[in-house]
C-alpha positions, 0 to 999 in steps of 0.5 A: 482833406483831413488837416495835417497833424501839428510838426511836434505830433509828426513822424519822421519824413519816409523814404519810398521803398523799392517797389512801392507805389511811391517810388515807382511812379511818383520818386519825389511826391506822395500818391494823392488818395480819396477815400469812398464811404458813408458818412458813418465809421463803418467799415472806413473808420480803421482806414481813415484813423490809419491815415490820421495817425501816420499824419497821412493826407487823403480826401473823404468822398462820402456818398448816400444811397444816391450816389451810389446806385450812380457809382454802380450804374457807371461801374465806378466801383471795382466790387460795387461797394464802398469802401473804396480807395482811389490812388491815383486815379485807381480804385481799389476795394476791400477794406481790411486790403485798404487799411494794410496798404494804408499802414505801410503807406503811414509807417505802421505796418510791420516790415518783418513777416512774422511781425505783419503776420501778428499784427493781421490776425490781432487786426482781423479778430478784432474785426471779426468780433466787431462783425458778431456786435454788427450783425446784432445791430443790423438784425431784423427788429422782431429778431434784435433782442434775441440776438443781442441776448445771444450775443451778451451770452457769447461775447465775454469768453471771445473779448476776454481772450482777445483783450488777454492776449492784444492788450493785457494789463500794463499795456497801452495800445496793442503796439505797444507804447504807441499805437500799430497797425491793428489799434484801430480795429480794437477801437472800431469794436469799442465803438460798437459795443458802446453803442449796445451799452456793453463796453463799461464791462470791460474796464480795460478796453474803456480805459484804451478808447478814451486813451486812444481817443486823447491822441493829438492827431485822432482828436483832431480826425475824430473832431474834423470828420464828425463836422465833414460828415455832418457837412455833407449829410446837410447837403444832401436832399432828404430821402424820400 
């Protein structure tokens, strides 16, 4: 599991709320979670840095494409995809549904509804952008380089509004002076425009993902997870 991070970077002990998964079945210890995906950020990456920041342990099980016709056959899944977060013996799917719980369990989701109700739509336009750079990225080959085209066009006006309004000049992180809920998802589209080589046009959002990246406890998820996944990748048998 991804190593705690060191006392002077931990936050303050929770106490289980009313209703919570924690005080109704487990009053005096935390829930045990495992974490089903690819050895790739994907759509997990959010989910795990989530964990990392609210110091929270969890378990990686990453899987291939193996795995998962196993995983499919047997109905391990509740939708048949990946990720999936498993709390106690329990599966549960969809990833943005993953990453809110994730954040209440790490003391990063908003307790105000109006609040929660801004860090969501911060979050989901984040993922919304990074889903327009990933469609380019999973096109068809002969298609690739009209769509990226395309995207090269669309993209600034998008990234601009959504950088003037979540992380407008001054600000550290879209919590604030501290990471929130929706820091990661901005990191996740950093990620990706990086891969295409578009991320130096937007200084303010490089300067956010190499701050975000200094962070104690994400240098240290971001160190682990690459030697997790790298691990396992090794020992699986090469694809046919």
């Amino acid at each position: 599991a991804p190593a705690a991070a060191a006392p002077s970077d931990a936050p303050p002990p929770r106490t289980p709320r009313a209703g919570s998964a924690t005080s109704l079945n487990h009053p005096t210890t935390m829930p045990t979670y495992k974490l089903y995906y690819f050895p790739s950020p994907g759509r997990a990456e959010a989910i795990r840095q989530t964990f990392a920041l609210g110091g929270v342990e969890y378990t990686n099980s990453y899987v291939d494409s193996e795995i998962m016709r196993g995983y499919k056959a047997d109905g391990k899944l509740p939708y048949g995809v990946v990720p999936t977060l498993e709390v106690d013996g329990v599966m549960y799917g969809e990833s943005m549904a993953i990453q809110r719980y994730a954040a209440r369990v790490a003391g990063l989701y908003p307790s105000d509804p109006v609040a929660a109700l801004l860090a969501d739509s911060q979050a989901d336009h984040c993922m919304d952008l990074r889903g327009r750079v990933t469609a380019v990225k999973y096109s068809p080959a002969d298609q690739k380089a009209k769509k990226l085209a395309a995207l090269r066009e669309d993209l600034p006006p998008r990234l601009r509004r959504l950088l003037d309004n979540v992380l407008p000049e001054g600000r550290d992180y879209i919590g604030g002076a501290a990471p929130g809920f929706a820091d990661p998802n901005l990191y996740a589209l950093a990620l990706e425009l990086e891969g295409f080589d578009l991320l130096a046009g937007y200084p303010r959002l490089a300067a956010f993902k190499r701050r975000y990246e200094a962070l104690p406890r994400i240098a240290a998820h971001l160190k682990e997870s690459a030697a997790e996944q790298e691990a396992f990748r090794a020992s699986r048998p090469a694809p046919p």
